[in-house]
N, C-alpha and C positions, 0 to 999 in steps of 0.2 A: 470609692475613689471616682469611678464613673459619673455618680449624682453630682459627688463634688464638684467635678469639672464642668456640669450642663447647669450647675444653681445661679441664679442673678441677684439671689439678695445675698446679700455681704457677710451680713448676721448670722445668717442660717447655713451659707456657704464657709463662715470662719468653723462652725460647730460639726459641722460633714465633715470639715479635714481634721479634727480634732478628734472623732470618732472614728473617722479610718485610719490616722497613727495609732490610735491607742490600740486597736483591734490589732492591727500589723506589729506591734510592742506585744499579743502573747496574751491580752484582757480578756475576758467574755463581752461580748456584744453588748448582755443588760449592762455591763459594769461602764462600757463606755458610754451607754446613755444617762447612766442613773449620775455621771458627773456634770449634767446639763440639765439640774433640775426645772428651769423655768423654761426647755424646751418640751422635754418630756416627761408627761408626770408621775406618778410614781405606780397608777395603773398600767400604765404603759411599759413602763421599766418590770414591769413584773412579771405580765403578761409574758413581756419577750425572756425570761429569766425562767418561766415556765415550758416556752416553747424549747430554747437552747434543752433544759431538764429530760424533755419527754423527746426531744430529735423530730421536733413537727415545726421548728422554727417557721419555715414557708408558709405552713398552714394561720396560724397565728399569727403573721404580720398581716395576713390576706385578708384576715379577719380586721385586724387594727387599722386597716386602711379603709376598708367599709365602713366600720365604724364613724373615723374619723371624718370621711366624706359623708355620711347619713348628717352628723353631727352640722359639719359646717352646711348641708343643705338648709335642716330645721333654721338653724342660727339666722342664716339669710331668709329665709321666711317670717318667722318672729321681727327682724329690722323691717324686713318693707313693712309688715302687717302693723308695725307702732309707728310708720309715719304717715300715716292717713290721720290715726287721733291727736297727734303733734299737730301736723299742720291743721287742723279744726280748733283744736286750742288756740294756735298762734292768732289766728283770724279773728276770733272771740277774743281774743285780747286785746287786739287793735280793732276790733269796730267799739268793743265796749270802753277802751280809751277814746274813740273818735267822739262817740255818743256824750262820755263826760264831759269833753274840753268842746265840741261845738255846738251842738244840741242842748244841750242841760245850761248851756252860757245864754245861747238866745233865751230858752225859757225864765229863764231868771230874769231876763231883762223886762218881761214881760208881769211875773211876777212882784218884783219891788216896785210896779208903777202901780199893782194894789195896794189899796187899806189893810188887805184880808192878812191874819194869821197866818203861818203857813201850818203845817200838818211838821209832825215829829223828822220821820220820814222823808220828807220831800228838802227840811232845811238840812238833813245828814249828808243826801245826793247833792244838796249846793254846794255845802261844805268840802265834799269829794272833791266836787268840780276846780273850788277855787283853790283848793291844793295843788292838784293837777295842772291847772294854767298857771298859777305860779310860783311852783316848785318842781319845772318838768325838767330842770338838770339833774335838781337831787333825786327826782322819784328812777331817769335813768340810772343814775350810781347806784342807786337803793337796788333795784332789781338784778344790776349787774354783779353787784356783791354779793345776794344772796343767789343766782346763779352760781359762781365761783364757791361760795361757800357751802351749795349743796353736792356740785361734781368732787370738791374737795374732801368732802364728806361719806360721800359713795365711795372712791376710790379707798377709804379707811376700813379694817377688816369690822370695825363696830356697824359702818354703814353699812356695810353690804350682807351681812348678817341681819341686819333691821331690814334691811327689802327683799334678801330672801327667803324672811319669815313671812312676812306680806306677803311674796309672790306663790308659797305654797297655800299660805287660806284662802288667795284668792280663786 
């Protein structure tokens, strides 16, 4: 009841008061967490279901909250450590869009005032270009779609079973 009253998220503060009537209704503790599956998981519910069993309850949450603080430290590590190659990407994306649509436009202009052939190659990178320059609404839609369609994807349990099969071989 105590946490209840000091909590500021709403969410979490609706679920403390939830769990302290239930406990004060006569519940076991696990029993009032295990009715808030998407707060606490079912390690967690178990754990404390072990602790209440064995009367080490104290010991056991002391543990779970080390835990969970180890946990969220790593987490917050892993997020800065993947936005250095984010924003390396991102950069590489827009110089190599800059390079398409300004660079590869001048050189063309330069190139169709030759006789010469061009190379397989070199007519693929024009071809890019003149995509690029004239199709730069659709190529944003196109991007922003398949953004949308890949976070939409991830959030599916088929997706995120696909990347954390990836992310264990990697």
């Amino acid at each position: 009841e105590l946490i209840h009253k000091q909590e500021r998220n709403p969410h979490f503060k609706e679920v403390l008061g939830n769990i302290a009537e239930s406990v004060s209704q006569g519940n076991n503790f696990s029993e009032a967490l295990q009715a808030h599956p998407k707060v606490f998981d079912r390690l967690f519910v178990n754990m404390v279901k072990a602790g209440e069993a064995g009367g080490v309850l104290d010991k056991v949450l002391d543990r779970l909250a080390k835990f969970r603080e180890k946990a969220q430290r790593i987490q917050k590590k892993v997020k800065s450590a993947m936005v250095y190659p984010g924003v390396v990407v991102t950069v590489a994306v827009v110089i190599v869009y800059i390079l398409m649509v300004k660079v590869v436009l001048s050189f063309q202009k330069m190139l169709d005032s030759q006789k010469n052939t061009m190379p397989s190659l070199t007519k693929f990178v024009k071809g890019i270009s003149n995509f690029l320059t004239e199709f730069w609404l659709a190529t944003a839609i196109a991007v922003f779609a398949i953004y949308l369609g890949l976070k939409s994807w991830l959030a599916a349990a088929k997706g995120k079973a696909v990347v954390d099969q990836m992310t264990l071989r990697l």
